[in-house]
C-alpha positions as YAML, in Angstrom:
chain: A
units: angstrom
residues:
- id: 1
  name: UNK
  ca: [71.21, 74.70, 100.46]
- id: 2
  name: UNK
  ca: [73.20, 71.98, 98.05]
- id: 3
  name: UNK
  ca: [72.91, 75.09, 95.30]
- id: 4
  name: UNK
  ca: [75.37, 77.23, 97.34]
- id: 5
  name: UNK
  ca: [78.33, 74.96, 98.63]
- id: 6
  name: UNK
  ca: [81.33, 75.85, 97.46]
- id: 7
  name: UNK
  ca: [83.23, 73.85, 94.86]
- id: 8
  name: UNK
  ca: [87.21, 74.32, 95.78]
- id: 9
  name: UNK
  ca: [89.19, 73.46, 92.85]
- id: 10
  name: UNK
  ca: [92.79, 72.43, 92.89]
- id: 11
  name: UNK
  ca: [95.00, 72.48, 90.15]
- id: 12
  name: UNK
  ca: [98.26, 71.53, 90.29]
- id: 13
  name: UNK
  ca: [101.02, 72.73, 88.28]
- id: 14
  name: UNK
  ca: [104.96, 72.59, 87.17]
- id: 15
  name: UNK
  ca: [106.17, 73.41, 83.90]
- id: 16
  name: UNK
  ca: [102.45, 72.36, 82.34]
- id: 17
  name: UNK
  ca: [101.71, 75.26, 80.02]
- id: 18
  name: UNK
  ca: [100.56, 73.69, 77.61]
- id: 19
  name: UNK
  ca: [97.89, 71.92, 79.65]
- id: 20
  name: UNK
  ca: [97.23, 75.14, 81.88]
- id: 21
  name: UNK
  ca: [95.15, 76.92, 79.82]
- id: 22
  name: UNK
  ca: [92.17, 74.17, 79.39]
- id: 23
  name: UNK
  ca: [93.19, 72.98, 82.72]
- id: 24
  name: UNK
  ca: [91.70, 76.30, 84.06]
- id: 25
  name: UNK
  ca: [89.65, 77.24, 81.35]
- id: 26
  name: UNK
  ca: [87.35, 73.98, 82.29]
- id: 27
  name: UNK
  ca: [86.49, 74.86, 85.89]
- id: 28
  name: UNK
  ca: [85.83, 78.16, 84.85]
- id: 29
  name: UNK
  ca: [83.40, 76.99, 82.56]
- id: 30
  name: UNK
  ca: [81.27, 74.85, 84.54]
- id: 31
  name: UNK
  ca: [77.96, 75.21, 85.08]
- id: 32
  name: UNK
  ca: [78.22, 75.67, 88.75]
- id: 33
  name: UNK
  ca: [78.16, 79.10, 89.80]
- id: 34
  name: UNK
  ca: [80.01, 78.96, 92.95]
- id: 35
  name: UNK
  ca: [83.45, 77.50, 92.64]
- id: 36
  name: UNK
  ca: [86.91, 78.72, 93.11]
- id: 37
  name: UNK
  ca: [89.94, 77.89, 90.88]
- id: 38
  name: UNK
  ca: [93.37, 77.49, 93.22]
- id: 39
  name: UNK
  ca: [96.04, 76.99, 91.23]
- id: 40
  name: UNK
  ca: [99.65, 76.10, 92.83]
- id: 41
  name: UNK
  ca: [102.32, 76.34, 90.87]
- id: 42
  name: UNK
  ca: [105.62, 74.80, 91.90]
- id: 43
  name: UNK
  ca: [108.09, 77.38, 90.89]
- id: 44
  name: UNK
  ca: [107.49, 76.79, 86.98]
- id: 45
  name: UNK
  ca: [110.32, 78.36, 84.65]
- id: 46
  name: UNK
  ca: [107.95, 78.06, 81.53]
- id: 47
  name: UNK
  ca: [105.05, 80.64, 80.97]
- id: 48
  name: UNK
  ca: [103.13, 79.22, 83.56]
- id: 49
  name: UNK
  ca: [103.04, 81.86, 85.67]
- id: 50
  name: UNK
  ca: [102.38, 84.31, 82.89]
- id: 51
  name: UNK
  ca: [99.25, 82.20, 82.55]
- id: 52
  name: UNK
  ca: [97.46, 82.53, 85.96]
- id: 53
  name: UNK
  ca: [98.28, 85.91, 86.14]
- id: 54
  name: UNK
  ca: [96.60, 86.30, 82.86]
- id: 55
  name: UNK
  ca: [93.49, 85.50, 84.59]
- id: 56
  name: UNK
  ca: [93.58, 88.18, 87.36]
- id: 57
  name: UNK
  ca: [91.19, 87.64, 90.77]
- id: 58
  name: UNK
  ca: [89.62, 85.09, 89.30]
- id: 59
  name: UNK
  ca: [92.16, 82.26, 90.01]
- id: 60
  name: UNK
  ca: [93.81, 82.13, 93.24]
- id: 61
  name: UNK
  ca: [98.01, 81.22, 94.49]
- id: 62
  name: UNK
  ca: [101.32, 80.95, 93.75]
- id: 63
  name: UNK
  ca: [104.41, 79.35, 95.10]
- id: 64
  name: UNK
  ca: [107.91, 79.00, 94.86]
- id: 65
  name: UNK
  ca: [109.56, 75.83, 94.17]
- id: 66
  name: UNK
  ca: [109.61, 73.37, 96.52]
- id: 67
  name: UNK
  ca: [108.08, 70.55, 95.20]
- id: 68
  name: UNK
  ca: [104.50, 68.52, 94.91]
- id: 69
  name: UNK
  ca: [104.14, 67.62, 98.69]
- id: 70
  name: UNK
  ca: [104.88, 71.37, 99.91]
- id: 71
  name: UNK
  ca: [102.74, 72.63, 97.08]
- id: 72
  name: UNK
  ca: [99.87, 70.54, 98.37]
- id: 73
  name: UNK
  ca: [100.28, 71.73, 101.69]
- id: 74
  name: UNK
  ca: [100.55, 75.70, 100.83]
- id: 75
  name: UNK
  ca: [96.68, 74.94, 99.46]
- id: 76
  name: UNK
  ca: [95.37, 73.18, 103.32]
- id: 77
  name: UNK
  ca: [97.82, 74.97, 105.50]
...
């Protein structure tokens, strides 16, 4: 049963693109089969969004700017 909970992870993002890439590149690389990647970004004006997109279905969310708190909530609400 413990081999089939899901792993939900959260990344958090504004204006980090040069962090992005490992950021997400690192869950998606565990070892863990089943995990999800949600990433929020907070209305970034770099290539962050270019980023996430880059990795298709395999990443989850976006949001407009509206800062961290709001960003947070978007991912429980």
């Amino acid at each position: 049963m413990k081999d089939k909970l899901l792993a939900s992870i959260i990344i958090n993002n504004f204006n980090y693109q040069s962090f992005l890439e490992q950021a997400i590149n690192s869950v998606l690389n565990q070892t863990y089969l089943h995990t999800e990647v949600i990433v929020v970004d907070d209305g970034s004006t770099d290539n962050s969004q270019q980023i996430i997109a880059s990795y298709g279905d395999r990443i989850t969310l976006f949001k407009e700017n509206g800062g961290q708190a709001v960003a947070f909530d978007k991912v429980f609400f």
